[in-house]
Residue, then its C-alpha position, 0 to 999 in steps of 0.5 A: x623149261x627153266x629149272x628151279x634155280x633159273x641157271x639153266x634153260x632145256x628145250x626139245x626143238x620141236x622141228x626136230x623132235x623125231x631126228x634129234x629128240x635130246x633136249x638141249x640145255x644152255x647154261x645161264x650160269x653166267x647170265x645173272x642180268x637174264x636170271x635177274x628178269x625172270x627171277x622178278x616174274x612171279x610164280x604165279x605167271x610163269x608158265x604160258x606166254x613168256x612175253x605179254x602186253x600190258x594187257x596180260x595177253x600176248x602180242x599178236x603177230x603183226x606186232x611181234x613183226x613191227x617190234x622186231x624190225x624196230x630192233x634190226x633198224x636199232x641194231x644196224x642189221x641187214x633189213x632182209x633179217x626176219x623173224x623166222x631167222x632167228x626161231x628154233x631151227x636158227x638155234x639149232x643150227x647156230x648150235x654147231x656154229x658157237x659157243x653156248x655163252x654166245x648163243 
């Protein structure tokens, strides 16, 4: 979904795939800390999985849950805020909301 030069970022919204079938593309232009980390992947593991474990293979749920209640404590975010909020259909709604760069 990264193009070759990693400036730009294209996904089909799965949720939407029938009523809205245009992929959308972000912009990471001007993202160089992001394209920095993904550049440092190497070629051989870029595709599956974008984040694993130490151990090669990705987290399970429970440990994505934990991770990420971790970082709304961190954050000082309304502990109601779950994962869920922030899958494609966030992305897709906050699309109208914002601007790419804040996206």
């Amino acid at each position: 979904m990264f193009d070759t030069n990693l400036t730009t970022f294209t996904k089909v919204i799965s949720k939407t795939r029938d009523s809205l079938p245009e992929p959308y593309t972000f912009d990471l232009a001007n993202t160089p800390d992001i394209r920095d980390r993904l550049a440092k992947v190497p070629q051989q593991h870029r595709t599956g999985p974008v984040i694993v474990l130490s151990t090669g293979k990705p987290p399970k749920n429970s440990v994505i849950t934990r991770m990420f209640k971790s970082i709304v404590r961190d954050l000082g975010l309304p502990e109601e805020l779950q994962i869920r909020d922030t899958l494609s259909g966030a992305i897709t709604e906050a699309k109208g909301l914002a601007d790419p760069h804040s996206l």
